[in-house]
PLY file of the C-alpha trace (Angstrom):
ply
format ascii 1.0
element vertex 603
property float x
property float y
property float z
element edge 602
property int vertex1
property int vertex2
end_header
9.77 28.28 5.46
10.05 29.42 2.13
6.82 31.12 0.46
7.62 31.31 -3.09
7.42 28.27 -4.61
9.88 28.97 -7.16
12.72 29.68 -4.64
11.93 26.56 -2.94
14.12 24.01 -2.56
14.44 21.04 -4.42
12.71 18.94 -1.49
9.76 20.51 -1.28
9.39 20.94 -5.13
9.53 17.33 -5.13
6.44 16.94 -2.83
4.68 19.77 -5.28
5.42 19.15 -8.48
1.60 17.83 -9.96
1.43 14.13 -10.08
-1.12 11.73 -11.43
-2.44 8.33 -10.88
-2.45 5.48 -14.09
-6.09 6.56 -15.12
-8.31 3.56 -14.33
-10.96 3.74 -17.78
-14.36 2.10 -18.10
-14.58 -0.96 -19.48
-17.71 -0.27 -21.94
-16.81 3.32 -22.36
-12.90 3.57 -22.83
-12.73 7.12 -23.70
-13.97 7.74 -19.87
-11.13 7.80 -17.20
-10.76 8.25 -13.69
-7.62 9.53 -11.98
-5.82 10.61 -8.78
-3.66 13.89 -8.63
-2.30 16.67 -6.33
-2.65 19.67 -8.83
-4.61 21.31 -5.87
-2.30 20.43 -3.42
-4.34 18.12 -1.74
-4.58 14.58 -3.50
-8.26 14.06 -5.24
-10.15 12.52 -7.97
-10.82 13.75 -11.65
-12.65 12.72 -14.65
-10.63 12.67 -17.69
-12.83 12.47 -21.46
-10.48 11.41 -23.60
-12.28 12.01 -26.62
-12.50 15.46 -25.92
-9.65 15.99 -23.58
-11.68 17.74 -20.93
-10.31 16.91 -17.49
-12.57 18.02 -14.39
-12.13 17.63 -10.07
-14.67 15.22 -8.82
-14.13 15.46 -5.12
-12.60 18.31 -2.97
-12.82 17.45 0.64
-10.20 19.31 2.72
-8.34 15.84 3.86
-8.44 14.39 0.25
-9.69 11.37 -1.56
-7.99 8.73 -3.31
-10.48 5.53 -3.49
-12.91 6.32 -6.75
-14.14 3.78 -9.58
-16.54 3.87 -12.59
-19.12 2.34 -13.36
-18.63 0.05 -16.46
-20.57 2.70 -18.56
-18.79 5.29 -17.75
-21.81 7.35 -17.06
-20.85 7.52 -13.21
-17.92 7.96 -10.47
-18.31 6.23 -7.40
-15.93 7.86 -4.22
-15.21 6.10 -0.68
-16.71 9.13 1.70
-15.13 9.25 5.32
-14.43 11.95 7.57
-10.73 13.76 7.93
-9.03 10.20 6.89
-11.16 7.64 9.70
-11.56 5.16 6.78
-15.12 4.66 8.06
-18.02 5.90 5.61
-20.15 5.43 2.95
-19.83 5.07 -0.98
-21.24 8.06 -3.28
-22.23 8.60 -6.41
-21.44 11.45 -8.97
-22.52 11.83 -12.58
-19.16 11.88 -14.92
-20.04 14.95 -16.43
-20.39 16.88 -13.29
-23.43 17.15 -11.08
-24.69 16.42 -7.08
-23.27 13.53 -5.34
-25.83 11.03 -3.78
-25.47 8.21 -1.85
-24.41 5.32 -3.78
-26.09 1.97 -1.57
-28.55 4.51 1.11
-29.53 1.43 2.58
-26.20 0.32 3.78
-24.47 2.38 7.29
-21.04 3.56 7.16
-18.43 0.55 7.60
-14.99 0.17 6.37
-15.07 -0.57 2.93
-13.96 -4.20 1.83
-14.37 -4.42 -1.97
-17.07 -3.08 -4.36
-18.27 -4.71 -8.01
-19.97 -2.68 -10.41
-22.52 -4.36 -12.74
-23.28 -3.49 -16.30
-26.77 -3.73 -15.17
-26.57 -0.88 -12.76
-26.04 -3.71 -9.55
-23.18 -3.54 -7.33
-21.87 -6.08 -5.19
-20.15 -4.23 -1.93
-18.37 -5.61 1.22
-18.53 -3.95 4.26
-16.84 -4.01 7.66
-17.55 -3.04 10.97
-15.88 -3.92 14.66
-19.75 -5.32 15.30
-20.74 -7.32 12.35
-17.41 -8.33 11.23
-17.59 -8.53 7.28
-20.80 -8.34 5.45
-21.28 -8.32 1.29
-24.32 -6.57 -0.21
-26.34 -6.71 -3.53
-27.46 -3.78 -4.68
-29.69 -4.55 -7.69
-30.35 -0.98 -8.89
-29.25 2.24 -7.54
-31.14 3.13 -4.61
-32.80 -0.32 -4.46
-32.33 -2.19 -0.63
-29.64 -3.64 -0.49
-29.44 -7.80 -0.25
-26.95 -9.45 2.29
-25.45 -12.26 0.75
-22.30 -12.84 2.81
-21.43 -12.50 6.29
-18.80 -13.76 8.66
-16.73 -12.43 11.85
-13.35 -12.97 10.08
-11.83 -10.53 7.13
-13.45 -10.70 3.55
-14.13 -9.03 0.53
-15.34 -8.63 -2.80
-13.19 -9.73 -5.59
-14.79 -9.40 -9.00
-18.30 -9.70 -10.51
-18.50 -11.51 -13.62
-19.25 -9.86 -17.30
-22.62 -11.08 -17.30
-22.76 -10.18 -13.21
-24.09 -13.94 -12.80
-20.98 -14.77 -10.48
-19.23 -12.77 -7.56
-15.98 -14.15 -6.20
-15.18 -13.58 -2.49
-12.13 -14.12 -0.92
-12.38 -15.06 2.62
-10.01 -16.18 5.91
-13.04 -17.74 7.59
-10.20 -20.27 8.34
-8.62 -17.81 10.41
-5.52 -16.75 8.72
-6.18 -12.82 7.73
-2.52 -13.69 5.43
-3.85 -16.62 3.24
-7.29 -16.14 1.71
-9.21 -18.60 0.61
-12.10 -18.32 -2.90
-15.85 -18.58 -2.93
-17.64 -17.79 -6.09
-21.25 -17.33 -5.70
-24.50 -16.10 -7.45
-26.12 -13.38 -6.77
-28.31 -14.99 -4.41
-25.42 -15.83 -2.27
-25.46 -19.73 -3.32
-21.99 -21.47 -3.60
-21.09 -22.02 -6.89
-18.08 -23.27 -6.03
-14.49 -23.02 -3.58
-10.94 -22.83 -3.92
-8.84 -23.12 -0.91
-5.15 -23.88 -0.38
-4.83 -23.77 3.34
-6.19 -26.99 3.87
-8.62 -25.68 6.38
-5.73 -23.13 8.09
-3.21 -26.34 8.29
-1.53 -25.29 5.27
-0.27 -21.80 4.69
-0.53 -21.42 1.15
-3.04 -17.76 0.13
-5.20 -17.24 -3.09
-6.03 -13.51 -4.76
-8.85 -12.76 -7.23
-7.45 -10.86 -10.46
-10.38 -10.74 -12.02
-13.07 -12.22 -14.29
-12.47 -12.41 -18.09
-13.88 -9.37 -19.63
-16.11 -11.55 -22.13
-19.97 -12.22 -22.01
-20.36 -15.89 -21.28
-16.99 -15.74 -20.36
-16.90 -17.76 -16.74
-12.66 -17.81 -16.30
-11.48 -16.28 -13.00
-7.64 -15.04 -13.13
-6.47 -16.05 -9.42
-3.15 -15.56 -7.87
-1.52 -18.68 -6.06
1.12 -19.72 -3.99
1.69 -22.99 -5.10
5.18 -22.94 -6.02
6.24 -20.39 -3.22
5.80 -17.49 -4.64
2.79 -15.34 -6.15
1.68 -16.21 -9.69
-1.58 -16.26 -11.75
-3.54 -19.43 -13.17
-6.86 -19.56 -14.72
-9.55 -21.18 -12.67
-12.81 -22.07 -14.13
-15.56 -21.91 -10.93
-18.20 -23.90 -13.22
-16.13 -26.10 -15.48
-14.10 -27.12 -12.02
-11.09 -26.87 -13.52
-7.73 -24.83 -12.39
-4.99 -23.95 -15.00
-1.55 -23.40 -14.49
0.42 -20.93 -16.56
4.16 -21.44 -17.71
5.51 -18.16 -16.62
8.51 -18.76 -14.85
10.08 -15.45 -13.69
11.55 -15.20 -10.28
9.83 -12.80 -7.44
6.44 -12.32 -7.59
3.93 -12.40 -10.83
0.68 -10.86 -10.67
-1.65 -10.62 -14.28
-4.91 -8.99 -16.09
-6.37 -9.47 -18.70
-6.32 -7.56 -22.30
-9.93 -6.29 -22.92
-10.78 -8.86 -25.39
-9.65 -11.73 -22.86
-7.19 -13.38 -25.32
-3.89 -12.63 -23.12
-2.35 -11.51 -19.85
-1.10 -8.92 -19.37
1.68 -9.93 -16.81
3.16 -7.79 -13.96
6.20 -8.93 -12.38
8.55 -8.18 -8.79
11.74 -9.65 -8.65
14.44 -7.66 -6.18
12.91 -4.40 -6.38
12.32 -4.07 -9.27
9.34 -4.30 -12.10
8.84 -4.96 -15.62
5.85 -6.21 -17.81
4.97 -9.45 -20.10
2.39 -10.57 -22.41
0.80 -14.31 -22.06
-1.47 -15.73 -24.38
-2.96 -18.87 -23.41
-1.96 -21.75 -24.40
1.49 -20.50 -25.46
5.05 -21.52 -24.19
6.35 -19.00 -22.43
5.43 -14.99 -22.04
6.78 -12.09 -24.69
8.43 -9.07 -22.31
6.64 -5.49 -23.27
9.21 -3.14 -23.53
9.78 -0.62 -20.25
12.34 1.12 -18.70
14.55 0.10 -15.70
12.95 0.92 -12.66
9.02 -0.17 -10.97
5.71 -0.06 -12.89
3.85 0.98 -9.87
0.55 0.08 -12.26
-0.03 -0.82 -15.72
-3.13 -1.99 -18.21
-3.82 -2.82 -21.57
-6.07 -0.56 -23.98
-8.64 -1.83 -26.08
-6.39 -1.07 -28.96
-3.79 -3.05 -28.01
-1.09 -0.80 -26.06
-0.31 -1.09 -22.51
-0.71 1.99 -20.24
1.82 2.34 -17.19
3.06 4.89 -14.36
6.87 4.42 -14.33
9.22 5.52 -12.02
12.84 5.15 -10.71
14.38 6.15 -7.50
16.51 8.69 -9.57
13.54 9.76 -12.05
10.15 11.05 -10.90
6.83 9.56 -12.49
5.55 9.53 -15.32
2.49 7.74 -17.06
3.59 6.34 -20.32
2.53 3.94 -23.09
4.14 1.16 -25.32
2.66 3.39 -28.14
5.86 5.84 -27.19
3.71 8.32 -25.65
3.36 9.97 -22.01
-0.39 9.63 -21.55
-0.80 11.68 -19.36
1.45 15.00 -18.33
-0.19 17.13 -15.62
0.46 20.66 -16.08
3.44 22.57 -13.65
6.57 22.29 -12.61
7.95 18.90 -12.78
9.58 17.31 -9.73
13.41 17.59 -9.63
15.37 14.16 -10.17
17.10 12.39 -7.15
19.74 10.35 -6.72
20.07 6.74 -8.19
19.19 3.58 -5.88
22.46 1.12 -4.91
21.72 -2.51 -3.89
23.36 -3.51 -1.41
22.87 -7.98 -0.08
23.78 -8.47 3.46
23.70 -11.82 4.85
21.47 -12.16 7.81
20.11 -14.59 10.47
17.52 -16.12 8.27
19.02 -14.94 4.60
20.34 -12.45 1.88
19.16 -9.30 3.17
18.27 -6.98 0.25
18.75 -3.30 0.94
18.61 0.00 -1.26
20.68 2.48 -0.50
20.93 6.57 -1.55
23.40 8.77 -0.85
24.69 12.70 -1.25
26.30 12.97 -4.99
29.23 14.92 -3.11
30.97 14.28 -0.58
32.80 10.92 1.19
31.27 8.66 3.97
30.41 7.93 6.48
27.72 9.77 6.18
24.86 10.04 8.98
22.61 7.80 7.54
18.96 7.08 8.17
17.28 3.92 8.16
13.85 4.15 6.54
12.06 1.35 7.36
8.87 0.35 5.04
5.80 -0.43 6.39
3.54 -3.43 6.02
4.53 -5.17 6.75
3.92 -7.10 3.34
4.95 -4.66 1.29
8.69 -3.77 -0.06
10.62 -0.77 -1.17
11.38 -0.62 -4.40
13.66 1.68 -7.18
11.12 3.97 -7.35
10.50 7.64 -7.02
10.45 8.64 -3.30
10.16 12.65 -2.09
10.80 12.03 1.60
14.34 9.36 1.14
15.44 12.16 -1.93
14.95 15.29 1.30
17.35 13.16 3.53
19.78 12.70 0.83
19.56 16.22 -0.11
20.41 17.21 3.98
23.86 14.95 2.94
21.95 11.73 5.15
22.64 8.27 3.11
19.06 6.61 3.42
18.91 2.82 3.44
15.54 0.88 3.03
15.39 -2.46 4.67
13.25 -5.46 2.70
13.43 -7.65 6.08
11.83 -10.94 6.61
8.40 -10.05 6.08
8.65 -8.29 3.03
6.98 -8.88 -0.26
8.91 -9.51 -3.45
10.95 -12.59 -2.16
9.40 -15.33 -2.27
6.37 -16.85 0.00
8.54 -17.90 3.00
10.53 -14.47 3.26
6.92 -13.04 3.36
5.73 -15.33 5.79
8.56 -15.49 8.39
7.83 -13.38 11.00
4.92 -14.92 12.72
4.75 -15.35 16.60
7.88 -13.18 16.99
6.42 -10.25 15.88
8.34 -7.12 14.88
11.88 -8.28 16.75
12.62 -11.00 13.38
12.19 -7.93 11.28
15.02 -6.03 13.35
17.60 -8.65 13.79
17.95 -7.97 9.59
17.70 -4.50 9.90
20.38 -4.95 12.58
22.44 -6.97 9.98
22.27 -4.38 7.62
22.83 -1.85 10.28
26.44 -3.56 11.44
27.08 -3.97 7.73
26.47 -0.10 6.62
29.42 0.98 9.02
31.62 -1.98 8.23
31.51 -0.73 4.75
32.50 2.80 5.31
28.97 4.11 4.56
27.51 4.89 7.45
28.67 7.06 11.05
27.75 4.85 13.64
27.63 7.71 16.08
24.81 9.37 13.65
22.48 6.48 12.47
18.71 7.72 12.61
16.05 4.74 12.72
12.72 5.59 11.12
9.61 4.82 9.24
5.68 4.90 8.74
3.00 3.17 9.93
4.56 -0.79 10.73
8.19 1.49 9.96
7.21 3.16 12.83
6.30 0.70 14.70
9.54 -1.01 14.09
11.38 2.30 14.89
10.13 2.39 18.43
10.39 -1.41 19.09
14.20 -0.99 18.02
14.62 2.32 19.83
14.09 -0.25 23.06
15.10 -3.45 22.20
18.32 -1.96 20.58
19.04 1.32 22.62
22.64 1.62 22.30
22.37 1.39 18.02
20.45 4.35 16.93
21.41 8.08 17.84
17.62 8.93 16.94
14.54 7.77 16.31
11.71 9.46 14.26
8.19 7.38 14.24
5.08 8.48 12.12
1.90 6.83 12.51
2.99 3.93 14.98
2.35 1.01 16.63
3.29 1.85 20.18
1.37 -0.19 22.75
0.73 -3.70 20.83
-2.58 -4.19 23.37
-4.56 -1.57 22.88
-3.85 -1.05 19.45
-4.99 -4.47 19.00
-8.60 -2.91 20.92
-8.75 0.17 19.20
-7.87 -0.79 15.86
-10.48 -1.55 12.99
-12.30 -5.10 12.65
-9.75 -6.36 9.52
-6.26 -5.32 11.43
-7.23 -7.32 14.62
-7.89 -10.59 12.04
-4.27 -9.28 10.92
-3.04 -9.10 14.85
-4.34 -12.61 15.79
-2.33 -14.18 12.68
0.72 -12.61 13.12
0.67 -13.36 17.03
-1.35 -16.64 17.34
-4.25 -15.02 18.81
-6.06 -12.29 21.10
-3.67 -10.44 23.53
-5.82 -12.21 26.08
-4.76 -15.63 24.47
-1.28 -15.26 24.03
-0.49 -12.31 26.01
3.91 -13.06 26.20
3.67 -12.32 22.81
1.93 -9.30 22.36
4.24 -7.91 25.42
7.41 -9.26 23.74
6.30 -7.30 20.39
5.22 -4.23 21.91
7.32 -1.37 21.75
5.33 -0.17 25.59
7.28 -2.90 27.29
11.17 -1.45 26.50
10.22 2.14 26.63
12.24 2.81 29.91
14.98 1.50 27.96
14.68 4.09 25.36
17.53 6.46 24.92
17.70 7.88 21.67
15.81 11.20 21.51
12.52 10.13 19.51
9.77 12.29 17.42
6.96 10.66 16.91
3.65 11.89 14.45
0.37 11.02 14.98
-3.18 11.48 13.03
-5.51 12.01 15.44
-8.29 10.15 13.39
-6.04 7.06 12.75
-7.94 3.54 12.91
-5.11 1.38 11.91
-2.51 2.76 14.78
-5.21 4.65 16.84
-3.81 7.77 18.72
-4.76 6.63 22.19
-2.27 3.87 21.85
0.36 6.45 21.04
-0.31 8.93 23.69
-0.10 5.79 26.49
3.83 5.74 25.05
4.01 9.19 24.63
3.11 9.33 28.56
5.48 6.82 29.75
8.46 9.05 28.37
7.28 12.26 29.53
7.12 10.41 32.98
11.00 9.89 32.76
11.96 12.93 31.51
13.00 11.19 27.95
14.07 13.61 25.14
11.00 13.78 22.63
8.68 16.19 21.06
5.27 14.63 18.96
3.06 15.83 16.45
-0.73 15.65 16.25
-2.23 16.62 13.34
-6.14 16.42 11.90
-5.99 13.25 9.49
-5.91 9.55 9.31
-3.19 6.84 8.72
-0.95 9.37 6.85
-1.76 13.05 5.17
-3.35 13.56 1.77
-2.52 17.61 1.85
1.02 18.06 0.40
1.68 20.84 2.23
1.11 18.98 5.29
3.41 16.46 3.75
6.01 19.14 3.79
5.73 20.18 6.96
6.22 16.83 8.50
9.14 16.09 6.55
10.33 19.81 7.51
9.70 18.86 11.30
11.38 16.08 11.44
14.24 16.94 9.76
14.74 19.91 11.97
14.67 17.29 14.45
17.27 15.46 13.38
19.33 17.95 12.27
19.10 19.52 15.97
20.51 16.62 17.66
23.16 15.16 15.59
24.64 18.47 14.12
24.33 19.91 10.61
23.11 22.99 9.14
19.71 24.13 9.06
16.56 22.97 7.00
17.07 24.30 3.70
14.50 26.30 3.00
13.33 27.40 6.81
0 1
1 2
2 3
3 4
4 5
5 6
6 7
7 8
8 9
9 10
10 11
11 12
12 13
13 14
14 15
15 16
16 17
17 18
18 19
19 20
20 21
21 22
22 23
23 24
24 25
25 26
26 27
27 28
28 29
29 30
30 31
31 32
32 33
33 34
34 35
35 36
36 37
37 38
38 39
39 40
40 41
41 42
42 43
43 44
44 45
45 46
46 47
47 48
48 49
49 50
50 51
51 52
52 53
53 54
54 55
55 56
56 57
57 58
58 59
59 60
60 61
61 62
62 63
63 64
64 65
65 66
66 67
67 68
68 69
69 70
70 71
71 72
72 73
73 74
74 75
75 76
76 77
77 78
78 79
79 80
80 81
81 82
82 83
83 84
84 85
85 86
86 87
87 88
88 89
89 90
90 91
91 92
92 93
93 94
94 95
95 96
96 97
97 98
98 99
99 100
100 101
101 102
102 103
103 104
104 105
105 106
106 107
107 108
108 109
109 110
110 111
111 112
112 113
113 114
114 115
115 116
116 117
117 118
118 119
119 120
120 121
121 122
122 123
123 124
124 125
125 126
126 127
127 128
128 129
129 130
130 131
131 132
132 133
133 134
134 135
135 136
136 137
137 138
138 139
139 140
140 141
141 142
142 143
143 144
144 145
145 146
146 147
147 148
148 149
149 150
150 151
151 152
152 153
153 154
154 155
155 156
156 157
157 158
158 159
159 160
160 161
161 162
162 163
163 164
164 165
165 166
166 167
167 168
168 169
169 170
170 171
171 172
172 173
173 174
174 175
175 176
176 177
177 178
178 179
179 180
180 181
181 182
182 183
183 184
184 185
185 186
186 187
187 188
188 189
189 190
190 191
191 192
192 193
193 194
194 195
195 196
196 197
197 198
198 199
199 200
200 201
201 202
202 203
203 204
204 205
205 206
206 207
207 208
208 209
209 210
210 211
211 212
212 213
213 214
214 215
215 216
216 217
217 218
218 219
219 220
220 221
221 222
222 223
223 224
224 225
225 226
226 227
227 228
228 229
229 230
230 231
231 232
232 233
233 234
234 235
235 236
236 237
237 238
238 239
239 240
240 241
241 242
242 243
243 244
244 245
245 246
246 247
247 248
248 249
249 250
250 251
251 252
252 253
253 254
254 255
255 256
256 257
257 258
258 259
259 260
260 261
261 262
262 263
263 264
264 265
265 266
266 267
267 268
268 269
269 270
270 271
271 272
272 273
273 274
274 275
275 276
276 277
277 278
278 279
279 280
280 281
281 282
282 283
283 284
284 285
285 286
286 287
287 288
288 289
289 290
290 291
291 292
292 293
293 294
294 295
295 296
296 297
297 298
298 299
299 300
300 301
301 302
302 303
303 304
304 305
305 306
306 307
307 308
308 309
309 310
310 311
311 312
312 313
313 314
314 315
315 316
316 317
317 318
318 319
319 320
320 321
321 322
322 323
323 324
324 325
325 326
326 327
327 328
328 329
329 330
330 331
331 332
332 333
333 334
334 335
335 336
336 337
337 338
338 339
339 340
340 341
341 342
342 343
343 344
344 345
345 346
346 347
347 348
348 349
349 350
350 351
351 352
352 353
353 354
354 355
355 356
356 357
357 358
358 359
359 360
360 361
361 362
362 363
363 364
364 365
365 366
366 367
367 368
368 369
369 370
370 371
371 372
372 373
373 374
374 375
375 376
376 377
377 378
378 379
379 380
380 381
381 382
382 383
383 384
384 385
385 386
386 387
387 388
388 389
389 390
390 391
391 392
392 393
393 394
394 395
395 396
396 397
397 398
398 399
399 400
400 401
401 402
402 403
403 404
404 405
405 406
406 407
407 408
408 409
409 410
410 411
411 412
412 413
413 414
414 415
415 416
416 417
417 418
418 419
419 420
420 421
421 422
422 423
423 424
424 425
425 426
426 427
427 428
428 429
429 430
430 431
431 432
432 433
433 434
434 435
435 436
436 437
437 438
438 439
439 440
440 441
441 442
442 443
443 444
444 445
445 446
446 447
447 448
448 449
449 450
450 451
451 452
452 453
453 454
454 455
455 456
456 457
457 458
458 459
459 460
460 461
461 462
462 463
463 464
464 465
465 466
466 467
467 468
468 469
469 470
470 471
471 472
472 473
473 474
474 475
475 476
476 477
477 478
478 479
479 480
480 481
481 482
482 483
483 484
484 485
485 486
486 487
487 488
488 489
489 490
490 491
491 492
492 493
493 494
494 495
495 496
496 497
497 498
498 499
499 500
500 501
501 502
502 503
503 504
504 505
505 506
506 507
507 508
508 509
509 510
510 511
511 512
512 513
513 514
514 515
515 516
516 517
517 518
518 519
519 520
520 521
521 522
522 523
523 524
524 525
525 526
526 527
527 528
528 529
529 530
530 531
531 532
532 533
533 534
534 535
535 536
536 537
537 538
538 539
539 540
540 541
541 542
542 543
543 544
544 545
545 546
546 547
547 548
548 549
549 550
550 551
551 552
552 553
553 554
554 555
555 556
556 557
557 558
558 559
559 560
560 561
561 562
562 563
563 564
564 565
565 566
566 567
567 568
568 569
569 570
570 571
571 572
572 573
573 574
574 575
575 576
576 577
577 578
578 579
579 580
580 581
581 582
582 583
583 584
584 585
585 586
586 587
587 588
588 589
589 590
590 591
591 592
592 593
593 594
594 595
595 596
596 597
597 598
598 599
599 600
600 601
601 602
């Protein structure tokens, strides 16, 4: 392990280097931002004055914190509390300036958090979950006032947006039952309907809506939703009191998501299309959107100014990120060493038992395949993987590994039925494409077959172990952080909104439809299991629970399988960079130990 920083290698710089959030800003105080970085090695939340340029550490909790708003003033911060990563907590409350944090809503018990609205008025609007009560929304009129319950319901909810004047609050809901398609509700403040918007048809028809957000005008009653009406995700304007929904002529392929400009005369328009991002500008009532100019790569975030220019983090799977403006400014540059540059992203389109495949594929500058190559499987799993900056792919590439990233069936980015196809057979639709792309990555010369690693976080890792059984003769090695790894009693142990998830994906309970959940769980093909497998674990995980793990882990110790696992004092992943390095470190050494190479540079 090397101690100097400077001597490091470039893999570990990248996981150093200081990074920043885009800086979220107040709406009635612009000059006031809020922002997530690393500079302390451990990811946390500052307060950024513009107008003076002082920046100052909200939080420092020795696991991190990353969920932080303000309120529309800017006079305060609100922070998600939990303990060591659990998720489960309570919000608090910190002057901007600097000062003792208080409870935000002391009325309300921890729960995990589903959605908060801030009022100008000093109300908040926040949703709440807990295994008991399912979902439950608060109002808070005034800080430290009792909070009001207003919503409540078994399945998954939560707060979308509170109007300008805080005389609406839209909800979206799967009281339906399907935790993937949400239906709207937008209701006063005394939890009266105003009025709904629902495109399943009562669960029959499997079509989702998303709250973007209120227009940011007094009086101003428009609601910016996301639909799926034409198979994919775009915006329209809905009008909860008028009654009337309006479609927007922005055709662009992939997915479109929007915002709206400060003064609420445009969109400002965010859109996916095959892993890749860019940015437009809608006006209403216009033909067609204007494109704002930004690089090649994925905006991972982006918003308009008051003054007109559009704020974005930018990054590319070459180029690390950077927060820029259309003004031709970076916004903002943290202070250190900067993260070295990787290697550019290939795409690669496989064709596969229910479409094109896309896959992105790295590999070594020098040197001629095939290359051992490692599968890096995204997790989700409605999500994608993008060109985008990426420390851990960029250390595999570095070790002379060619990393390929999978968008299976399931993935985001592709259009609604892509997204959508990989109900009832859980987990083995995703691997029959990540087996196409597996048989085509040696066909083409890029990959050894005799040194192909399968791995991957969170739903990647559950995928990892689910192939490492159902497909034992295809991987050399498996390396699974964070898994899924008995389907049943994750489904028990896991929080209130992933079990609404579970019975979507499945068709129900594990009671109800139990052939499923055994067909999907990587417990039932453990015995089959050959590859030698790592596997990392948070202890205080409560979306893939650690007792769930350790009932695999047990079943290969039993045999005498070749493994080795890592515990470590955290939720669903690490906030502490240097605990991000030394989980990269371990598993690398892991690798490298039992297909051949040279050592961990740097150990």
């Amino acid at each position: 392990m090397t101690t100097d920083p400077a001597a490091a290698p470039d893999w570990e710089k990248r996981f150093r280097a200081p990074r920043v959030s885009l800086p979220d800003w107040a709406e009635d105080a612009p000059d006031r931002s809020l922002f997530v970085s690393n500079a302390t090695g451990t990811y946390e939340l500052y307060a950024w004055d513009r107008a003076s340029g002082r920046q100052r550490q909200v939080t420092d909790r020795p696991n991190g914190t990353t969920d932080g708003v303000l309120t529309p003033d800017g006079e305060n911060v609100w922070w998600f509390s939990d303990t060591d990563g659990d998720e489960f907590g309570v919000w608090m409350r910190q002057p901007f300036g600097g000062g003792e944090d208080e409870p935000a809503a002391p009325g309300l018990a921890p729960s995990y958090p589903a959605g908060l609205a801030i009022g100008r008025d000093g109300s908040a609007v926040i949703g709440r979950s807990t295994d008991e009560d399912g979902t439950t929304v608060h109002l808070v009129r005034a800080p430290g006032a009792e909070p009001v319950e207003i919503y409540r319901h078994r399945e998954s909810a939560g707060v979308g947006d509170l109007s300008h004047d805080g005389t609406l609050i839209a909800l979206e809901h799967t009281e339906h039952g399907d935790a993937m398609h949400s239906a709207l509700r937008v209701v006063r403040p005394d939890g009266s309907t105003v009025a709904e918007l629902d495109d399943t048809e009562g669960g029959t028809k499997e079509l989702g809506l998303s709250v973007l957000g209120f227009a940011p005008v007094a009086g101003d009653t428009r609601l910016l939703v996301g639909h799926q009406r034409r198979g994919r995700w775009e915006p329209m304007i809905w009008d909860p009191v008028a009654g009337t929904d309006t479609p927007l002529p922005i055709d662009l392929p992939g997915d479109v998501g929007a915002e709206w400009y400060p003064d609420g005369s445009a969109l400002l328009v965010e859109h996916e299309f095959e892993a890749r991002s860019e940015l437009w500008r809608y006006e209403p009532g216009a033909s067609a959107p204007v494109r704002v100019d930004t690089p090649a790569g994925t905006v991972s975030g982006a918003t308009a100014r008051p003054d007109g220019t559009v704020e974005y983090l930018w990054s590319s799977a070459a180029q690390p990120p950077v927060v820029r403006s259309t003004s031709g400014a970076v916004v903002l540059d943290p202070p250190g060493a900067k993260a070295p540059p990787s290697v550019a992203v290939e795409d690669a389109w496989v064709e596969g038992p229910g479409g094109r495949i896309h896959a992105l594929v790295q590999k070594p500058a020098t040197g001629e395949g095939p290359f051992p190559t490692v599968f890096e499987i995204h997790g989700g799993p409605t999500w994608h993987d993008s060109d985008a900056f990426a420390s851990g792919p960029a250390a595999w590439v570095d070790h002379g590994f060619a990393v390929v990233r999978v968008n299976y069936r399931g993935s985001t980015g592709y259009g609604r039925a892509w997204t959508d196809a990989l109900k009832h057979r859980v987990g083995l639709i995703e691997l029959e494409d990540i087996a196409a792309v597996r048989e085509w990555s040696v066909a083409s010369g890029l990959a050894d077959p005799e040194r192909l690693v399968l791995a991957g976080g969170s739903w990647g890792g559950y995928l990892t172990l689910l192939g490492l059984g159902t497909q034992p003769d295809a991987w050399a090695l498996g390396l699974a952080a964070v898994p899924v790894a008995d389907y049943v009693t994750a489904y028990h142990d896991e929080m209130e909104a992933l079990k609404a998830m579970d019975r979507t994906l499945l068709g129900g309970t594990p009671e109800e439809v139990p052939e499923r959940f055994t067909a999907s769980s990587p417990l039932t093909y453990v015995d089959a299991v050959r590859a030698p497998v790592y596997i990392s674990a948070g202890v205080n995980d409560p979306r893939c629970p650690i007792r769930q793990v350790e009932n695999y882990v047990d079943r290969l110790a039993a045999r005498g399988a070749v493994h080795e696992v890592y515990r470590y004092d955290a939720g669903h992943g690490s906030l502490v960079v240097e605990e991000r390095i030394k989980q990269v470190r371990l598993e690398l050494e892991f690798a490298l130990k039992h297909l051949g190479g040279g050592p961990v540079q740097g150990a």
